[in-house]
N, C-alpha and C positions, 0 to 999 in steps of 0.2 A: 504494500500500500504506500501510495505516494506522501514523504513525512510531513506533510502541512495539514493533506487529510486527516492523516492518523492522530495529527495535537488536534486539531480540530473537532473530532470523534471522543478524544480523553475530555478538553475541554466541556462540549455538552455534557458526558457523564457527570463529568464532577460538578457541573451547575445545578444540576440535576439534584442527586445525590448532599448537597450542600445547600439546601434551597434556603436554611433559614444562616447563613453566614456565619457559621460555628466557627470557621477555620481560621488562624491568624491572618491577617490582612484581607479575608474577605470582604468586610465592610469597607475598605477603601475603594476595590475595588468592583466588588459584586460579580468578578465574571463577563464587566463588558468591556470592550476596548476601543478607544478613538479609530476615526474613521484608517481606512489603510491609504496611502499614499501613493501616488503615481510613479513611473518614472520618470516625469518630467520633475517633478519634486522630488525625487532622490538626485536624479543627476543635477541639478542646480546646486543641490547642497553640496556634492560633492566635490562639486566643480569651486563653488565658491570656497570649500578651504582645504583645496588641492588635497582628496584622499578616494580612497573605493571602498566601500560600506564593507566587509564581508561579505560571502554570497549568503551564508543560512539567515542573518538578519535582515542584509534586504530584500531579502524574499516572505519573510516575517511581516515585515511593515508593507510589504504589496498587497499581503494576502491575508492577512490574519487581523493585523491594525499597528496602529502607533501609538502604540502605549494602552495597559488596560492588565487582565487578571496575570498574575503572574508569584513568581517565589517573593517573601519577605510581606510590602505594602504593596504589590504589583509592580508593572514595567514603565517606565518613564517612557517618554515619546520624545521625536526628536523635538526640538521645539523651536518658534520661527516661524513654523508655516502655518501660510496662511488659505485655508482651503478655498475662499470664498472666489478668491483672484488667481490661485493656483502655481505662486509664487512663493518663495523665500525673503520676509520682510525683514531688516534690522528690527528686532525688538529684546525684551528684555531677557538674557537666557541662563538657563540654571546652570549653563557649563559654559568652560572657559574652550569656546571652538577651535580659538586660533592656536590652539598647542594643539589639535588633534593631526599634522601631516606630519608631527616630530614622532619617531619612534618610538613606542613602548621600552624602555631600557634592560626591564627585567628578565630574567630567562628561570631564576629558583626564586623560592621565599627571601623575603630583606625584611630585617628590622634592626636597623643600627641604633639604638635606645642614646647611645653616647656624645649623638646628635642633639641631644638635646640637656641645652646649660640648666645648671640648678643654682640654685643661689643657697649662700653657707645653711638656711633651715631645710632644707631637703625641697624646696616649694622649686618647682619650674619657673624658672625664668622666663627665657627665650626657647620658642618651640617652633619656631620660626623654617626653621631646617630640616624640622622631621617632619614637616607637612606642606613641603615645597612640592609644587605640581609638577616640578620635573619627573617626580617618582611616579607621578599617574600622564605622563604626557602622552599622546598615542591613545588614550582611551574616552569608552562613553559612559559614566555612570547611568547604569539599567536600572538598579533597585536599590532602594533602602530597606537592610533585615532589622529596624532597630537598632536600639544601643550604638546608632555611632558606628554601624559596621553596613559596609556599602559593596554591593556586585559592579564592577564594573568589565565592561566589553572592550578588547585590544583592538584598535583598530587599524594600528600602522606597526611594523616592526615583526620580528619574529614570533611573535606570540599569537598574531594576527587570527582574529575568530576566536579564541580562547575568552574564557570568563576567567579573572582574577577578583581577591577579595581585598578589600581597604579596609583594615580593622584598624589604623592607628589611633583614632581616636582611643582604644582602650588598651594602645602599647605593644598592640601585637602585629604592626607592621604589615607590609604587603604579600600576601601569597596567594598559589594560586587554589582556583573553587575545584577540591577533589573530589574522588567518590568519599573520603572520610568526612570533607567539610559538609555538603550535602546528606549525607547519612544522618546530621546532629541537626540542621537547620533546616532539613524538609520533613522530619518526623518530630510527630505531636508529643512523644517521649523518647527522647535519643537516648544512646549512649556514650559515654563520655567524650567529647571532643580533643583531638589531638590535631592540629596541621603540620606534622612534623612525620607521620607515615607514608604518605603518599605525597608525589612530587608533580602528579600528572593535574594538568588543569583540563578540565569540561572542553568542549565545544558549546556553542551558543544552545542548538539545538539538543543537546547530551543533558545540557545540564537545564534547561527547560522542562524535559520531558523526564527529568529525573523527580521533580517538584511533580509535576502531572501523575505519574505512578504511585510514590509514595504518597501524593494526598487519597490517590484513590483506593489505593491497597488500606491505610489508616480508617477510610470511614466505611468500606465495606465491614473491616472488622470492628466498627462498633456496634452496641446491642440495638439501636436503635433500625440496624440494617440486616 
């Protein structure tokens, strides 16, 4: 079965199945997703800051939507466009686009902690360093899972299509979305998280439909089902 089909088929399931919004981030986003966008709206975008989407995301945003249910509060959409005139307008945006043609830098986990000054009572000073967007250049933050901890999609560089995770907010630095991080943050009771056993990062689609499974494997086995 063709894989846009098949998230599409999981998707109604799990709409289905979740009708009254049990699941974490459901309420944000209920299961629906902004309209899908053209290729003449993708290629402007692309065009205007010199990159090439992935293929499994832009075919995502063709076919499925831009933004709407997804892992964590669901999927951000690109943002800018404007449907109405079918253009790419200057307006306000939640991401920093013009670092998106620079490479992605990372290839393993990073969390250099040493980057960041402390003043003589233990309190951070300057943190300036550890949360410099060179560390995320080349990518699109997709989702916020809570707490400060962010999926974001590689868009330029060797990692390219790969999902990685931004956890510095809680000191745990950049790496990438494996089967073990997924295993802890798509189930409704995990087990212990480690990002330190697996070194392989998702694909867009892998790790999409990793969220799609285990939500629906979790609510077939509750009693209610």
């Amino acid at each position: 079965m063709n894989i846009i089909l098949q998230l599409k088929k999981k998707l109604t399931q799990l709409a289905i199945l979740d009708s009254k919004f049990e699941f974490f981030g459901s309420e944000s986003h209920q299961y629906q997703f902004k309209p899908c966008l053209s290729n003449k709206d993708i290629q402007l975008f692309e065009s205007r800051y010199n990159i090439i989407l992935p293929s499994e995301y832009r075919n995502f945003l063709l076919e499925i939507g831009n933004g709407g249910a997804g892992p964590g509060y669901g999927l951000y959409g690109l943002s800018g466009i404007d449907y109405t005139e079918d253009v790419i307008l200057e307006k306000e945006y939640h991401e920093n686009y013009e670092i998106l043609s620079k490479p992605f830098p990372l290839t393993e986990a990073w969390n250099d902690l040493d980057v960041i000054v402390k003043n003589n009572t233990g309190f951070v000073a300057n943190s300036d360093a550890y949360f410099d967007d060179k560390f995320i250049q080349g990518t699109l933050t997709i989702t916020n899972y809570g707490c400060g901890i962010y999926a974001i999609l590689v868009i330029t560089g060797e990692q390219s299509g790969k999902i990685w995770i931004d956890d510095r907010t809680n000191d745990n630095g950049i790496y990438p979305a494996s089967l073990s991080f997924c295993s802890f943050f798509h189930d409704a009771d995990p087990d212990d998280f480690t990002n330190s056993d697996e070194k392989q990062s998702l694909s867009f689609y892998s790790w999409y439909e990793d969220w799609l499974n285990r939500s629906l494997h979790q609510i077939r086995q509750s009693p209610e089902n």
